[in-house]
C-alpha positions as CSV (number, residue, x, y, z in Angstrom):
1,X,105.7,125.6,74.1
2,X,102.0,125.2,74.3
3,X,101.7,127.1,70.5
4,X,104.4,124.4,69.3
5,X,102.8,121.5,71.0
6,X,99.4,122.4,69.2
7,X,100.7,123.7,66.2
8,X,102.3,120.0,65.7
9,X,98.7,118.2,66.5
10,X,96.6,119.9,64.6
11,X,99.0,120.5,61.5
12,X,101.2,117.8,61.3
13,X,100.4,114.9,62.9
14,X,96.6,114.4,61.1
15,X,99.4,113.6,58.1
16,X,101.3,110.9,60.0
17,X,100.0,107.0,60.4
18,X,98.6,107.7,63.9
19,X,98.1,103.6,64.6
20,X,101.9,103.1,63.6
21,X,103.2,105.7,65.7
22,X,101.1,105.2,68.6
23,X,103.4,103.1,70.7
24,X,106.2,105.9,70.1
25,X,103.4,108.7,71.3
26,X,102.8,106.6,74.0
27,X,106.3,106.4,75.3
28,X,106.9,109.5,75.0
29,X,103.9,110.7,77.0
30,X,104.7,108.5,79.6
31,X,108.3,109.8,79.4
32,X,106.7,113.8,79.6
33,X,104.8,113.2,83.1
34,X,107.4,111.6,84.5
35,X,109.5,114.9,84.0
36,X,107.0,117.5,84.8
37,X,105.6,115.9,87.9
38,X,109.1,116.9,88.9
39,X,108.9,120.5,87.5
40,X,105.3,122.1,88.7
41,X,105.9,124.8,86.7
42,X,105.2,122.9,83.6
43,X,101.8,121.6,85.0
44,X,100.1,124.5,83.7
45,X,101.3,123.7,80.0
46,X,100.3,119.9,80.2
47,X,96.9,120.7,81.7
48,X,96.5,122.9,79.0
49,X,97.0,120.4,75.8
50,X,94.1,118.3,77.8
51,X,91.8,121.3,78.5
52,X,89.9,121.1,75.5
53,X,89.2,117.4,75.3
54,X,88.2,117.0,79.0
55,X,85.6,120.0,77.8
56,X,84.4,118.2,74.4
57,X,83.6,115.3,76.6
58,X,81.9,117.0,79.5
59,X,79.5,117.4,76.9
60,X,79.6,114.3,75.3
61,X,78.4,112.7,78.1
62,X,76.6,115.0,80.1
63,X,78.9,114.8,83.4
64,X,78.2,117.0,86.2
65,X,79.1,116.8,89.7
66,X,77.0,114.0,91.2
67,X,78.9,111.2,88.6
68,X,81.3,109.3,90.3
69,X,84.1,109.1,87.7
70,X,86.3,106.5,87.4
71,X,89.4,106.9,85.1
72,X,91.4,103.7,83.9
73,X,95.4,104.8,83.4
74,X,95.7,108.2,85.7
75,X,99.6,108.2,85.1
76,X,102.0,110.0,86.8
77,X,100.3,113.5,86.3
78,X,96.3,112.5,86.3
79,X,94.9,115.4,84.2
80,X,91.7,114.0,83.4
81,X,91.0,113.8,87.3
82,X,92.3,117.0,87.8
83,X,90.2,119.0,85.0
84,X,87.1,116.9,85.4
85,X,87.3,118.0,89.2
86,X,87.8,121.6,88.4
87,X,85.0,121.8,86.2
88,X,82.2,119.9,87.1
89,X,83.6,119.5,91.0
90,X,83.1,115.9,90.9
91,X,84.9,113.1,93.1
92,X,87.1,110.8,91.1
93,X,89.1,108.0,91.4
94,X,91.9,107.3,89.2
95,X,93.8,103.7,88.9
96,X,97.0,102.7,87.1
97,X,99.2,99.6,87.4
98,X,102.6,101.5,87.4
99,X,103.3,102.0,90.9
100,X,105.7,104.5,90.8
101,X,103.0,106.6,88.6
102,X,100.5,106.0,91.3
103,X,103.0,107.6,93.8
104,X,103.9,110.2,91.8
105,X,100.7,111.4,91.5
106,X,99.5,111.2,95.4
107,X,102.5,113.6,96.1
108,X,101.7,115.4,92.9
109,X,97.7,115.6,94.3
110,X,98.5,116.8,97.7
111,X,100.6,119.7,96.4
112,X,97.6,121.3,94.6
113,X,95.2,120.3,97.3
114,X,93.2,117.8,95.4
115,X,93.7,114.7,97.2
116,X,90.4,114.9,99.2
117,X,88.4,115.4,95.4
118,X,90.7,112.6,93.5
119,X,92.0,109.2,94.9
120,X,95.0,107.4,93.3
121,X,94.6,104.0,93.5
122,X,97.5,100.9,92.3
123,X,95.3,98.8,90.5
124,X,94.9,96.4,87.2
125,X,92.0,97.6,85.4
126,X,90.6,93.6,85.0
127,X,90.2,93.3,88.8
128,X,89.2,96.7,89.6
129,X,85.8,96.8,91.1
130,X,83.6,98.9,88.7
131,X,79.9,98.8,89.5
132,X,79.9,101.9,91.7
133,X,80.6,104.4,88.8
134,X,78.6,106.9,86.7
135,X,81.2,107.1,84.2
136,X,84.2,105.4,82.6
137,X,87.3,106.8,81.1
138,X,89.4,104.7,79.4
139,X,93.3,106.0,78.4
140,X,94.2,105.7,75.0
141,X,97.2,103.8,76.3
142,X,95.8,101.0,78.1
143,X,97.0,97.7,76.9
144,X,95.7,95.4,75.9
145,X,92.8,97.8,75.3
146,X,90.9,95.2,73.7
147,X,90.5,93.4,76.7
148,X,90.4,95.6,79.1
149,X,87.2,97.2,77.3
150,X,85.4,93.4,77.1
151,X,86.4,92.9,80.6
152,X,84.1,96.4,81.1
153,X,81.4,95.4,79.0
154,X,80.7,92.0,81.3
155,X,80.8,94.1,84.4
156,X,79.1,97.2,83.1
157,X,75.8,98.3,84.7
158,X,73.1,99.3,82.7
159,X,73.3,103.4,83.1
160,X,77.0,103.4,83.5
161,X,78.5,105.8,80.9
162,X,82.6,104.6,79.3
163,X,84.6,106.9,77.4
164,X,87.4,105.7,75.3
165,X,89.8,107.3,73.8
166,X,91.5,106.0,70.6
167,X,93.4,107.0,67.3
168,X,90.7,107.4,64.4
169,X,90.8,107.0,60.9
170,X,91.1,110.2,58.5
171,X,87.8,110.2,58.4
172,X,87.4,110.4,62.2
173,X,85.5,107.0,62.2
174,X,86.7,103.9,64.0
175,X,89.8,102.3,62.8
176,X,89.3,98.7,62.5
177,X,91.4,97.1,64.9
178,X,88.5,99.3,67.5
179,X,85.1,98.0,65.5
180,X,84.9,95.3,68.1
181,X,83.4,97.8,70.2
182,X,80.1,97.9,67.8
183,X,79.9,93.7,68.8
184,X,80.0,94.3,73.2
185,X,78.8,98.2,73.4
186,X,76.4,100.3,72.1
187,X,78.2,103.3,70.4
188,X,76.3,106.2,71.1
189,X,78.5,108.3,69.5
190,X,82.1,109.4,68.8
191,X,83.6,113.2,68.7
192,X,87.1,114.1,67.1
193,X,89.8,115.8,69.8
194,X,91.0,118.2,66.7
195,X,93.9,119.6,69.0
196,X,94.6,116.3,69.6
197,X,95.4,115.0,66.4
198,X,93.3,112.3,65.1
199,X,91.8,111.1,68.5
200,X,88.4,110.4,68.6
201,X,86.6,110.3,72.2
202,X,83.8,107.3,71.8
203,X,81.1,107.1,74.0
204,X,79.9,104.0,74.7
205,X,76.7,102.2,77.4
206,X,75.7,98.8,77.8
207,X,74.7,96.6,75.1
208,X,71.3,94.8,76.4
């Protein structure tokens, strides 16, 4: 399964129109957790397909265990929490406005014995409280992403790190419904997810 799943991102899908199939991907993912938080045994296969992105951006932006990480769309299975805990044994907090999702993953959390390292919270993302955070991670499924990312740029402190994670262009640059990002952020620089098909990780700070 996870040979299949790869084989697809890395071979096939850099030939499709990522931005026109991205509200099909993004059903379908939400679709997938909702399944295997019911089958644990599959857990080990999802965290997997996420493994190497949550490493690429480890070192993108330098997080280590005192950053308090704050991730915008957890879902139902919150694998960014999860990894980012296992490797760099930071807390984390993770928000969605599904609230089935957020339930989900509290039962999900207490299974593997992470709910002391990750809280779920239900929340929107433009009245979530975000001046205590190190870093940001924004889904690539957050809608309206556009706003949601200005709505961070007003409230963003000054050495407060966001990540956000988007479809690229085929030339792994920013696709131009995201080059609003160069007008509220300072882009400090943007890595391609090459498992991942043709998502690009951007790391943004606070434009002065």
């Amino acid at each position: 399964m996870p040979k299949i799943i790869d084989f697809f991102l890395e071979r096939i899908s850099v030939k499709l129109d990522a931005h026109k199939l991205k509200p099909l991907v993004d059903i379908i993912f939400i679709f997938s957790e909702k399944i295997i938080v019911k089958l644990e045994k599959l857990l080990s296969f999802y965290l997997d397909f996420y493994e190497t992105m949550i490493e690429n951006e480890i070192k993108l932006a330098n997080i280590c265990k005192n950053d308090k990480i704050l991730h915008i769309g957890g879902g139902a299975i919150p694998a960014t929490s999860i990894l980012l805990v296992k490797k760099t044994n930071a807390d984390a907090v993770a928000i969605d406005k599904d609230l089935k999702s957020v339930k989900q993953a509290k039962i999900l959390l207490s299974k593997i014995k992470l709910s002391d390292k990750i809280r779920i919270i239900y929340a929107d993302a433009l009245d979530f409280p975000i001046k205590d955070f190190d870093l940001i991670i924004v889904s690539q499924g957050i809608k309206p992403h556009d706003v949601v990312l200005k709505n961070i740029a007003e409230k963003l402190n000054k050495n407060t790190r966001v990540i956000f994670r988007t479809s690229s262009t085929y030339d792994k640059k920013l696709a131009s419904e995201d080059l609003f990002l160069k007008d509220i952020f300072v882009v400090e620089n943007i890595i391609s997810q090459e498992k991942n098909g043709l998502m690009i990780s951007v790391l943004l700070s606070k434009k002065s």
